[in-house]
KOLMIDREN-498564 format. One line per field, with one value per residue (C-alpha): x negated, y, z negated; residue number from 1. Coordinates in nm, 4 decimals, m for minus. Layout:
px	c(X | ...)
py	c(Y | ...)
pz	c(Z | ...)
nr	c(NUM | ...)
% end
This chain:
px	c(6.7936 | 6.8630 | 6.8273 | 6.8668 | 6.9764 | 6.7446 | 6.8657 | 6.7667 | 7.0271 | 6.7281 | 6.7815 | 6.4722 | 6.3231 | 6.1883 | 6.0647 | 5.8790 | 6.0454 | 6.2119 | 5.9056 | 5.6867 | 5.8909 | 5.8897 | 5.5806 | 5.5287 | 5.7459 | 5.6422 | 5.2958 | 5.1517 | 4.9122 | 4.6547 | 4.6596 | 4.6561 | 4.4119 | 4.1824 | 4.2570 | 4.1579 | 3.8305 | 3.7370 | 3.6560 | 3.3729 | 3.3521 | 3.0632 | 3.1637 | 2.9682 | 2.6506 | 2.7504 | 2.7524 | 2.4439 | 2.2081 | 2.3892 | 2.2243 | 1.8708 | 1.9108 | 1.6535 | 1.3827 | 1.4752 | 1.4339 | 1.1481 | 1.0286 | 1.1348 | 0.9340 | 0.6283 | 0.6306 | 0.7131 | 0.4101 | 0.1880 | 0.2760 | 0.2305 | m0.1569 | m0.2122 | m0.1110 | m0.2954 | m0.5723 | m0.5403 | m0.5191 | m0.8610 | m1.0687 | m0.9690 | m1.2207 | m1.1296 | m1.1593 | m1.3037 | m1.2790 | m1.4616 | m1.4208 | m1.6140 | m1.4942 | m1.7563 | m1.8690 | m2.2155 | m2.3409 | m2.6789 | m2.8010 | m2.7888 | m2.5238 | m2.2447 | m2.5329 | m2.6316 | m2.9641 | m3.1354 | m3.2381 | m3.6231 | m3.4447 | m3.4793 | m3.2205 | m2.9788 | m2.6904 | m2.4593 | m2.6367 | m2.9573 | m2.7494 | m2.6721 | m3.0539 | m3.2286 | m3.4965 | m3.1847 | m3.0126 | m3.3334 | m3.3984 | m3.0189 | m3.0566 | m3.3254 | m3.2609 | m2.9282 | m3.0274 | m2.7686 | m2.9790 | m2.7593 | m2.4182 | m2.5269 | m2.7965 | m2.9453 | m2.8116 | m2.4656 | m2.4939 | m2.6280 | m2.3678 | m2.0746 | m2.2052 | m2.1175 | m2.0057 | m1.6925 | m1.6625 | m1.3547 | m1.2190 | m0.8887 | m0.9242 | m1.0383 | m0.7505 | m0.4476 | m0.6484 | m0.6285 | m0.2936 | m0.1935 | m0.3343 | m0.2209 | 0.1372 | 0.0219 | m0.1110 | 0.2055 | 0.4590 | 0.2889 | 0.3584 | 0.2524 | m0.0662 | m0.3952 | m0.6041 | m0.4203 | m0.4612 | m0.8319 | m0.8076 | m0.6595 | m0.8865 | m1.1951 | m1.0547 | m0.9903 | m1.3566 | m1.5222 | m1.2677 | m1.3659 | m1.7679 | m1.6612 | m1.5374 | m1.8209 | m1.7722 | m1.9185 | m1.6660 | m1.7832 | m1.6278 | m1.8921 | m1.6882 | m1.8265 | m1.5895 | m1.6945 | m1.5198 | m1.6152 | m1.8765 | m1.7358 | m1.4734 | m1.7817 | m1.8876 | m1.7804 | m1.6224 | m1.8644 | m2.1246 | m1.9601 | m1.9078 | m2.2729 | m2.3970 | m2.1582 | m2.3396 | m2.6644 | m2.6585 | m2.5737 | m2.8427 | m3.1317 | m3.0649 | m3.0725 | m3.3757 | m3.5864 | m3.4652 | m3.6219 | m3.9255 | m4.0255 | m3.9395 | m3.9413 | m3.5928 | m3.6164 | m3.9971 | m3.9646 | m4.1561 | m4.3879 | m4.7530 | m4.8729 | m5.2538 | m5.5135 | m5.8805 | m6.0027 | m5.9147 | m6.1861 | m6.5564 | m6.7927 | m7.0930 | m6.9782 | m6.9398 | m7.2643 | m7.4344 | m7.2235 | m7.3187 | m7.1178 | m6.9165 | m6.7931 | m6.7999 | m6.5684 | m6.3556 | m6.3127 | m6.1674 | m5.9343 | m5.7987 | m5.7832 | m5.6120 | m5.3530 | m5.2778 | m5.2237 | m4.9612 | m4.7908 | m4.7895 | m4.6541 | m4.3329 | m4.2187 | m4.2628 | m3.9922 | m3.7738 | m3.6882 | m3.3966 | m3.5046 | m3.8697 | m3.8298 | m3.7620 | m4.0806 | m4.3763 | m4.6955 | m5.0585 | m5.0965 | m5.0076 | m4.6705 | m4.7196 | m4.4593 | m4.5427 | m4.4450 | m4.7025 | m4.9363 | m4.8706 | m4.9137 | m5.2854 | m5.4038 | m5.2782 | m5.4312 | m5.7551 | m5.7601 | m5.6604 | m5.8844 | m6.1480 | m6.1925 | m6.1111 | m6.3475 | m6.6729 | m6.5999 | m6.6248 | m6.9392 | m7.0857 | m7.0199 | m7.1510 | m7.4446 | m7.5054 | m7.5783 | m7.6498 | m7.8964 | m7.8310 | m7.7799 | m7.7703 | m7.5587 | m7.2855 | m7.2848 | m7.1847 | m6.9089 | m6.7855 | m6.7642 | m6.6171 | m6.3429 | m6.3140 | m6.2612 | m5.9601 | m5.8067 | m5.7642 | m5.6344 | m5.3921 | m5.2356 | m5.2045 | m5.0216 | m4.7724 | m4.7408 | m4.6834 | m4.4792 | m4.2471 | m4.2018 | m4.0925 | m3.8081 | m3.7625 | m3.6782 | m3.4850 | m3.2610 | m3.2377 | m3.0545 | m2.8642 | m2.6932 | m2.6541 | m2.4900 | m2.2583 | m2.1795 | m2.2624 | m2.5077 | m2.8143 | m2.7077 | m2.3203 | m2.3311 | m2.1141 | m1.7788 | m1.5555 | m1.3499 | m1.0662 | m0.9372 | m0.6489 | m0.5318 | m0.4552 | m0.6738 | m0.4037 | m0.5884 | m0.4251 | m0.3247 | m0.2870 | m0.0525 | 0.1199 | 0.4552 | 0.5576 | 0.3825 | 0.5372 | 0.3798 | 0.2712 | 0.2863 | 0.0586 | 0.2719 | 0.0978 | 0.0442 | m0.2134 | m0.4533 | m0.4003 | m0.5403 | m0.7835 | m0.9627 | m0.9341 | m1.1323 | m1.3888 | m1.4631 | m1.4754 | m1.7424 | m1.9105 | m1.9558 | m2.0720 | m2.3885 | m2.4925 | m2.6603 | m2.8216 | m2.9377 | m3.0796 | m3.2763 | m3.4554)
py	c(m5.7398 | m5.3365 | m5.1028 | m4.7218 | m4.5488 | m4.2490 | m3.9209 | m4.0681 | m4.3582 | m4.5786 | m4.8172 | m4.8235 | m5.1447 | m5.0476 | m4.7508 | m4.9293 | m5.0150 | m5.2854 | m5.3867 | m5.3810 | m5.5769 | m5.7961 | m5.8541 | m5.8773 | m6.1125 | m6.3464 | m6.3077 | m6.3037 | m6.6264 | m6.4100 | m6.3093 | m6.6930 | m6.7253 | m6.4966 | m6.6442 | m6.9407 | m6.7934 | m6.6790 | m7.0267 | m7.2293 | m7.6490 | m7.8154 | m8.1519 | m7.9681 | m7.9949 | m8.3474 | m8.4564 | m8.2913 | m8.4342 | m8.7794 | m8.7994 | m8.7133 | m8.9805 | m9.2163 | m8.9296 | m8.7858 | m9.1646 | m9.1858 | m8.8254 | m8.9425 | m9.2687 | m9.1292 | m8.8304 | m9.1301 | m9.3541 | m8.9661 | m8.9664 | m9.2728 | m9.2706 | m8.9436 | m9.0464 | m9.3445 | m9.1537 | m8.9386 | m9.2178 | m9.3873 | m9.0388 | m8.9315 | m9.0176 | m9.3454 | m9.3515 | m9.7324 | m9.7744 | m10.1168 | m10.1823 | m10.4487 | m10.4675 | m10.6115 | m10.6147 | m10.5299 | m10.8100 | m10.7402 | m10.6427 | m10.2494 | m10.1756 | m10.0661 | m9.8241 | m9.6865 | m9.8734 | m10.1628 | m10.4548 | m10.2902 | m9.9723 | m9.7713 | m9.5454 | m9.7155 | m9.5000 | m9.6053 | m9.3926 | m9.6608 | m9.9048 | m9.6602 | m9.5202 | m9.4549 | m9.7123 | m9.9138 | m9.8333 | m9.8332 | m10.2055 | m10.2835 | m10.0822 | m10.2018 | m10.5631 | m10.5408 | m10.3466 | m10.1009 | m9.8087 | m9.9685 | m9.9039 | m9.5416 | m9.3368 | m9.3761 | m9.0512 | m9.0934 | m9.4264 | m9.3118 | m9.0495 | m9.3423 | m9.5644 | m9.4416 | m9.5989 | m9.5221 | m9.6486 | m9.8010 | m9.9354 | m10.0133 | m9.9304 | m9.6532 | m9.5240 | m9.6905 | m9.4956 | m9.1520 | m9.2215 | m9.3078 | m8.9733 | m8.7966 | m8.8692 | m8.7873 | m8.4499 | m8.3833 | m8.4581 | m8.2570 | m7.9150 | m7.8404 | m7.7347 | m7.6944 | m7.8060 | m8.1811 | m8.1748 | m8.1005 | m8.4515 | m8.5929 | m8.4958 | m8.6489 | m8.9668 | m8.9913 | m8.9316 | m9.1947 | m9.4396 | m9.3632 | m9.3752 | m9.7313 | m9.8415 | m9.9612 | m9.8812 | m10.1793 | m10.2534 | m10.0495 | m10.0529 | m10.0162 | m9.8662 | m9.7853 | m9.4267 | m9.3027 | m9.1567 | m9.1828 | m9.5089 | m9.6885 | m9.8730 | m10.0544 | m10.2123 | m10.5577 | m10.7059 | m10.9632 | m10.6976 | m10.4591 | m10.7581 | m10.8445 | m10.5108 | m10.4529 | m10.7888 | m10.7241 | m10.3572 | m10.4758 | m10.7895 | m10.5620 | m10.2894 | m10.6456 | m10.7675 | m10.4230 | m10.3557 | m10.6525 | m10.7118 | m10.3407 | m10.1641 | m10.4750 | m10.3879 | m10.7258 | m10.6518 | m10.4976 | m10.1299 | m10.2837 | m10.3087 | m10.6549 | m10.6486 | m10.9153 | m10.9639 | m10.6436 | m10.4477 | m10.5745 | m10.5987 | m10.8146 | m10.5901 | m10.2827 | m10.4750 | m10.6251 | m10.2846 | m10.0501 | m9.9891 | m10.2113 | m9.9470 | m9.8182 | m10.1925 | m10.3030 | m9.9680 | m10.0405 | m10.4189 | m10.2900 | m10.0147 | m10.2890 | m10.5261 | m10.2774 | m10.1893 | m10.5889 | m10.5910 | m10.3218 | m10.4404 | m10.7582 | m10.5549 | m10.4237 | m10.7634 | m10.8712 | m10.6548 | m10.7880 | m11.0584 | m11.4263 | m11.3234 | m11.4826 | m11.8497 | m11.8048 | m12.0592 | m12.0080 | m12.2174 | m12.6306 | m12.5093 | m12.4031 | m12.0474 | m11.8200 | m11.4086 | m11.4192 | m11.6777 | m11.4647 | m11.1403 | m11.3533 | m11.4354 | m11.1046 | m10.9107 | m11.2031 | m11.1717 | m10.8011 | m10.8488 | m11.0801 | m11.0853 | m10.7346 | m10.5100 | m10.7235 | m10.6862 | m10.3106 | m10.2807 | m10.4606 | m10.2858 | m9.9873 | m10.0602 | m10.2181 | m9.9682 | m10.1494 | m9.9492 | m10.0000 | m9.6281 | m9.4474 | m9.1573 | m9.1831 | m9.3846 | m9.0789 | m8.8305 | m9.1135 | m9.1651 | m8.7622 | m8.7220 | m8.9579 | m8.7952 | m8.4970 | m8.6233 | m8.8300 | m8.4839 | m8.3604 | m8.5538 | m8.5002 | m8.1261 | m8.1668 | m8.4335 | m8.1868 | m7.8929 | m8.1048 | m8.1909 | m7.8588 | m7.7406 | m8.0186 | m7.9513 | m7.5679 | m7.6298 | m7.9033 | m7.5946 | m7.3130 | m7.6078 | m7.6757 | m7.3463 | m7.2607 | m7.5376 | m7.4032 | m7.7762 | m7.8192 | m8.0257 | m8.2533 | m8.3185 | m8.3880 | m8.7269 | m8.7092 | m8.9135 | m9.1840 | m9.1799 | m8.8657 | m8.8496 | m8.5252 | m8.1838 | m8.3328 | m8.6076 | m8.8782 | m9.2440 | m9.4991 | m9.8364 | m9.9257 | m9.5855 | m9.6422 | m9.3288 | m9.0779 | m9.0705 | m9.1279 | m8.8235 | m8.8088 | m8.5106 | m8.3134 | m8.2754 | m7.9695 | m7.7021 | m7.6956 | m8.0781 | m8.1009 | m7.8592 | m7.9968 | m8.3394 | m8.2026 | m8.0551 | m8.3685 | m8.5513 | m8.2721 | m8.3491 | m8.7412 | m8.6503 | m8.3898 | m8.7399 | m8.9135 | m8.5612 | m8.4886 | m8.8247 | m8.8250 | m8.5112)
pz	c(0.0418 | m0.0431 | 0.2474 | 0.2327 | 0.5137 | 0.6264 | 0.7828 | 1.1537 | 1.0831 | 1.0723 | 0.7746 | 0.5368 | 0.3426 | m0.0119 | 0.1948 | 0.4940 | 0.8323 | 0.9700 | 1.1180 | 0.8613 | 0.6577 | 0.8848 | 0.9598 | 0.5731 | 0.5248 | 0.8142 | 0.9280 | 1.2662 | 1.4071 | 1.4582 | 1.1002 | 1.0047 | 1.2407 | 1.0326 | 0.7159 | 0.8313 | 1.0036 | 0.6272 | 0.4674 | 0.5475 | 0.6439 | 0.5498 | 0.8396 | 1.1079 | 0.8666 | 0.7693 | 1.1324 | 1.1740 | 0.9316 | 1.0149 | 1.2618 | 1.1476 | 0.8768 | 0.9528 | 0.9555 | 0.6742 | 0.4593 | 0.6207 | 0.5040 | 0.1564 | 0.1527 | 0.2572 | 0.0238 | m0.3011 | m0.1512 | m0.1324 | m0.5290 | m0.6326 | m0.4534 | m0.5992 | m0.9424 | m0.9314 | m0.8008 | m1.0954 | m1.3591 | m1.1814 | m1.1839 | m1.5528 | m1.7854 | m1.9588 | m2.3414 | m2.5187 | m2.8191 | m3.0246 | m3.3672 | m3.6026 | m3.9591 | m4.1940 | m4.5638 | m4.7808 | m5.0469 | m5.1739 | m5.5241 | m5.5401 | m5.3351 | m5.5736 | m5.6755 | m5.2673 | m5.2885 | m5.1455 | m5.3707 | m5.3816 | m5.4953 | m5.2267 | m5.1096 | m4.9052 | m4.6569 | m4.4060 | m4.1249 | m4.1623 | m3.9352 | m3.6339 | m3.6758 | m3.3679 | m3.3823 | m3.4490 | m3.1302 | m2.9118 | m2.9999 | m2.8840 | m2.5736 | m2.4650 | m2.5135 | m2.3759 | m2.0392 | m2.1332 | m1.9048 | m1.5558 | m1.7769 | m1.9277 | m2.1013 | m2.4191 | m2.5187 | m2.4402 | m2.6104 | m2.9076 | m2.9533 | m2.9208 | m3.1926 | m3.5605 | m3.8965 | m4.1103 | m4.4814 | m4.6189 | m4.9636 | m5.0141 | m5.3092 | m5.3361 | m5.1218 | m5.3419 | m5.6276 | m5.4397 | m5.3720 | m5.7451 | m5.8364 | m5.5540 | m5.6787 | m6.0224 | m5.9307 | m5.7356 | m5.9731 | m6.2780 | m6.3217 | m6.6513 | m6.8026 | m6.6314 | m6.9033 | m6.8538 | m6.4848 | m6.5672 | m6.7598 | m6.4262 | m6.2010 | m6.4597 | m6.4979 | m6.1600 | m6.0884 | m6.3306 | m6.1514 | m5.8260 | m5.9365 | m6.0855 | m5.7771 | m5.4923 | m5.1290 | m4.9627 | m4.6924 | m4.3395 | m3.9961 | m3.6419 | m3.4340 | m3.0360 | m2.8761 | m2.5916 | m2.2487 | m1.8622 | m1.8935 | m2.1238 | m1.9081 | m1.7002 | m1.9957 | m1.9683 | m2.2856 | m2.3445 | m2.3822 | m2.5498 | m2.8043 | m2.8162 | m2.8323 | m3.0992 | m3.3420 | m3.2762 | m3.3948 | m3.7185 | m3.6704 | m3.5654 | m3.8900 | m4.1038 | m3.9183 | m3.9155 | m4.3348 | m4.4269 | m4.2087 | m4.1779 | m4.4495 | m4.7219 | m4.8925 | m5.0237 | m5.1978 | m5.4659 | m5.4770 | m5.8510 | m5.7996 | m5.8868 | m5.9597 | m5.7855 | m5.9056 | m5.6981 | m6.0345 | m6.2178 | m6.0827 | m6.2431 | m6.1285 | m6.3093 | m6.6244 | m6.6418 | m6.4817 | m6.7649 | m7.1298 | m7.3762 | m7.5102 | m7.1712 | m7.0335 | m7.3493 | m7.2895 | m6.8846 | m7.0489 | m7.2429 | m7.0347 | m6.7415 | m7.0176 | m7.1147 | m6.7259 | m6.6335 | m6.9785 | m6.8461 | m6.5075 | m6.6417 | m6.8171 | m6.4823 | m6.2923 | m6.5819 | m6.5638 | m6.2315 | m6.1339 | m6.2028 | m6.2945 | m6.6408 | m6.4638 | m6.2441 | m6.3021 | m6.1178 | m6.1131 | m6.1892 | m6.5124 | m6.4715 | m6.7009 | m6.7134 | m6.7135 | m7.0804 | m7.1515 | m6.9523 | m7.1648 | m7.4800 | m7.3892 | m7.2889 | m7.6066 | m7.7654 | m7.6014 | m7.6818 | m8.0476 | m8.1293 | m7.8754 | m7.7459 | m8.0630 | m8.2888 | m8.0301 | m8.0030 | m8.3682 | m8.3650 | m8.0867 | m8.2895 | m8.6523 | m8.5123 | m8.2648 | m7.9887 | m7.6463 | m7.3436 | m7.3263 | m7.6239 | m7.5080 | m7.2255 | m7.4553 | m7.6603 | m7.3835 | m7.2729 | m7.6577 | m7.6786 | m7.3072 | m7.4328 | m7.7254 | m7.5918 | m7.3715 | m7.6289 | m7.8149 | m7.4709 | m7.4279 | m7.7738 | m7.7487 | m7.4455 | m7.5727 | m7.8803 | m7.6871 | m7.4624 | m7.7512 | m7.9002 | m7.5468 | m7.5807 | m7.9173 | m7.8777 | m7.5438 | m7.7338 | m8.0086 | m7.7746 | m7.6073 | m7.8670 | m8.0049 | m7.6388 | m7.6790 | m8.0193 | m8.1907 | m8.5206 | m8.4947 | m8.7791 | m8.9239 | m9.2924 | m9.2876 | m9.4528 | m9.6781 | m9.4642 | m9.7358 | m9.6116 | m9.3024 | m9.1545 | m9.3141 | m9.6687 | m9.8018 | m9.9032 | m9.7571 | m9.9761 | m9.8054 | m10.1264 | m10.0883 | m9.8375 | m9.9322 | m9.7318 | m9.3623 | m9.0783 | m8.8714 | m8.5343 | m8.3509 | m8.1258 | m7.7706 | m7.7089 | m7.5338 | m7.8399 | m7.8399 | m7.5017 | m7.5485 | m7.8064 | m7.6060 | m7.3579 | m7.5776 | m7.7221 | m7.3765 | m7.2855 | m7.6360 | m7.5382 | m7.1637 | m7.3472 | m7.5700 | m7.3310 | m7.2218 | m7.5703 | m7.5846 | m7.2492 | m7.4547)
nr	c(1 | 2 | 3 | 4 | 5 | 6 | 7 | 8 | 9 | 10 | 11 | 12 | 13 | 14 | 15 | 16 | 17 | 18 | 19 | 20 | 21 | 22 | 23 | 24 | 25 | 26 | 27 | 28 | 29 | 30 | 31 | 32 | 33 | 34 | 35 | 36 | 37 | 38 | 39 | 40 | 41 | 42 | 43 | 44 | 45 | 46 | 47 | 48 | 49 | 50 | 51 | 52 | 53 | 54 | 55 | 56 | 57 | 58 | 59 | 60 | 61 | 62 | 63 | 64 | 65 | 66 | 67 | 68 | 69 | 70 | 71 | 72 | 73 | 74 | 75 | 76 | 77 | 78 | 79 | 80 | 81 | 82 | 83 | 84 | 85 | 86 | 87 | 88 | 89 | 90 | 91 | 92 | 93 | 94 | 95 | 96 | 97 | 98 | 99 | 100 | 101 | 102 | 103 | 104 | 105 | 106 | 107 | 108 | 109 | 110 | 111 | 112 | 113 | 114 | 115 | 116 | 117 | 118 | 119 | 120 | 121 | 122 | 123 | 124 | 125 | 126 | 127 | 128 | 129 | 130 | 131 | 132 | 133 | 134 | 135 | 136 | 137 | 138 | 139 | 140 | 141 | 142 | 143 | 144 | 145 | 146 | 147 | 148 | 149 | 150 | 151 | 152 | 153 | 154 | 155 | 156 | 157 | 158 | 159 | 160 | 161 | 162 | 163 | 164 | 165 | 166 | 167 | 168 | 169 | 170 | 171 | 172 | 173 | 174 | 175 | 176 | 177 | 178 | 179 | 180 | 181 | 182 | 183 | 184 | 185 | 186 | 187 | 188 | 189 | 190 | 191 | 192 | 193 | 194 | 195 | 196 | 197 | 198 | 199 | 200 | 201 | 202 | 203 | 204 | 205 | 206 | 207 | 208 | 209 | 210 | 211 | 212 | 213 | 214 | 215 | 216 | 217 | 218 | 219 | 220 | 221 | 222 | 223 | 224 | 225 | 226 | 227 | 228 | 229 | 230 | 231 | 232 | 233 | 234 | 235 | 236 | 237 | 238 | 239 | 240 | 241 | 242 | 243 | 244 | 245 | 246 | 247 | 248 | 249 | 250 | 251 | 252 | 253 | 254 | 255 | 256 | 257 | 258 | 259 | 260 | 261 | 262 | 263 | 264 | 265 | 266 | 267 | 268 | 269 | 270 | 271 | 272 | 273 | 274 | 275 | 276 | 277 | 278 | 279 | 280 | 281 | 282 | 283 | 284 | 285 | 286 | 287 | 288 | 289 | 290 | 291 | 292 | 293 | 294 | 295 | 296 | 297 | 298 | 299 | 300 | 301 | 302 | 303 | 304 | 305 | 306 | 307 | 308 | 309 | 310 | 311 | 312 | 313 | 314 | 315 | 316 | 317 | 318 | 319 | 320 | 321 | 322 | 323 | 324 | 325 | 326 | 327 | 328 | 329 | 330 | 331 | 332 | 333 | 334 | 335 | 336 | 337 | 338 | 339 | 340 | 341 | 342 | 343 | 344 | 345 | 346 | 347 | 348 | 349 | 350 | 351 | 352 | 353 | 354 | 355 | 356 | 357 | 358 | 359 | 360 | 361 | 362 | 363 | 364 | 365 | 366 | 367 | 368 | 369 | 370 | 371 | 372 | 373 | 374 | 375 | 376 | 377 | 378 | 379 | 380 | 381 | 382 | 383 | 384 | 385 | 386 | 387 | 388 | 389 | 390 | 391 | 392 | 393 | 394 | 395 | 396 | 397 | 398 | 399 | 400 | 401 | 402 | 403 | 404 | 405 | 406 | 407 | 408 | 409 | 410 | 411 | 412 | 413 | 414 | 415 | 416 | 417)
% end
């Protein structure tokens, strides 16, 4: 160790004194003593809550048994969501076409209709279980084809992966619709959501309610609104009255026939038109509506016509004068009638006119030579020589595609006109 020695003759160590060096270099116990005061033992806390152990597991259990009754308390006073499914499928003439067999207009919302749902309510006893309103707002129908939806997904991927002209997507999108339209939707689901009441439904009514919604629309489409009678007239004897024949002049008696004659034949045309109605046999006789048809336009050929004539060139009236005023009254509306189906034709006829010439397309195509191919070379079937050409598909390749799909969508316009 260096010392220096000061002017007292003390000797000094790194310029403290003996003592502090010392004391430096070996410290007192009470310094120790407050090192030691300066950290901290967590055994007196240890000890401590040892021995309040057995309250404070019993603090723990009864705060987990406090949660699990409150959750479960929770769980039991949410509202609980049901939901009921039943999958089933349409088969009746019609329905690839959203009508009923009679031709009415048929739609998915007829089976969840209120009259619907008020028979099942009712005859269920659903009022203890909920209200009619909440009921009716549970029940509803969802369509589904499959498909339908592998075809949306086919062009989905089409219309994804193309990125070139619009004018082809435009062809996508078209033949994507006629597609769909030939594809029926006749597979439905009846599906029953609803919150809160739901869960005191017991499954075997749920189930029931679930059938007879779908039995009640069947039983109430065919009993009440006839879907399976077809909407045709079909005449009785009430058309015809005896007494007005025989109480009529013989002009206007003969003209009430024939009118009456033509209305039954007409009548008859519809009633044929329909499914099976060809195989139908009716009377002891077994006659068919053809054979029917047959006799009346025979009756009026060769019955009716002939004794009109000769009502007329022997002038034969109880009333002459009165037969005159019914022969000029007809007449009159005969004449009628013809202006308006003239005028009625013209109208077409000039409409049909500025159609076309808005579509830019002549009213009549002078027909041309079939021995001609593309850009005027005429095609030899002997003739190897000339190459074969192959269009290159382009925009004015697709344009004029499109054009001529819009030309064959206006035929069956122009010919409703």
């Amino acid at each position: 160790m260096k010392t220096a020695q000061s002017e007292t003759g003390e000797q000094m160590y790194y310029g403290k004194s003996k003592e502090e060096a010392f004391a430096a270099t070996y410290p007192s116990r009470e310094t120790e003593r407050e090192v030691q005061d300066d950290t901290i033992s967590i055994l007196p806390i240890i000890r401590t809550l040892a021995g309040y152990r057995k309250v404070i597991l019993i603090a723990l259990a009864i705060t987990a048994v406090a949660i699990l009754i409150g959750s479960a308390v929770a769980f039991l006073m949410s509202p609980a969501q049901r939901l009921a499914t039943l999958h089933f499928h349409l088969r009746f003439d019609g329905i690839d076409k959203g009508e009923y067999p009679n031709g009415m207009k048929f739609s998915s919302s007829d089976i969840v209709a209120t009259p619907v749902l008020t028979q099942v309510f009712e005859a269920n006893y659903l009022n203890k279980y909920t209200s009619f309103e909440k009921f009716k707002n549970s029940v509803f129908i969802l369509e589904s084809n499959r498909d339908l939806e592998k075809l949306a997904r086919e062009y989905e991927a089409k219309l994804s992966e193309f990125k070139g002209s619009p004018v082809y997507r435009d062809i996508l999108e078209k033949e994507y619709q006629k597609k769909r339209e030939s594809l029926s939707i006749s597979d439905y689901s009846l599906n029953f959501s609803s919150e809160g009441y739901s869960a005191s439904f017991p499954d075997a009514v749920l189930e029931k309610v679930m059938n007879d919604i779908l039995a009640t629309w069947a039983e109430n489409s065919v009993q009440r609104k006839g879907v399976l009678k077809h909407l045709i007239p079909v005449y009785s004897q009430n058309i015809l009255s005896k007494e007005l024949i025989e109480r009529e002049d013989y002009i206007v008696a003969a003209d009430i026939l024939r009118s009456t004659i033509n209305n039954i034949v007409n009548n008859i045309d519809s009633i044929s038109a329909l499914p099976g109605a060809a195989v139908i046999r009716t009377g002891n006789q077994r006659i068919s509506l053809a054979e029917i048809r047959i006799k009346l336009q025979n009756l009026l050929r060769f019955k009716l016509q002939p004794l009109i004539g000769m009502i007329e060139a022997n002038r034969l009236s109880r009333d002459p004068v009165s037969a005159r005023v019914y022969l000029k009254s007809r007449l009159d509306q005969v004449n009628l009638d013809h202006a308006e189906a003239s005028d009625n034709a013209q109208i077409l006829k000039e409409a049909l006119h500025q159609y076309m010439e808005e579509k830019g397309m002549p009213l009549s195509s002078p027909s041309k030579a079939s021995g001609s191919a593309a850009g005027g070379q005429p095609v030899g079937t002997g003739d190897r020589s000339i190459p074969l050409l192959f269009p290159q598909v382009g925009d004015s390749l697709l344009d004029r595609l499109v054009d001529r799909s819009a030309v064959n969508a206006d035929v069956k316009f122009r010919q409703d006109i």
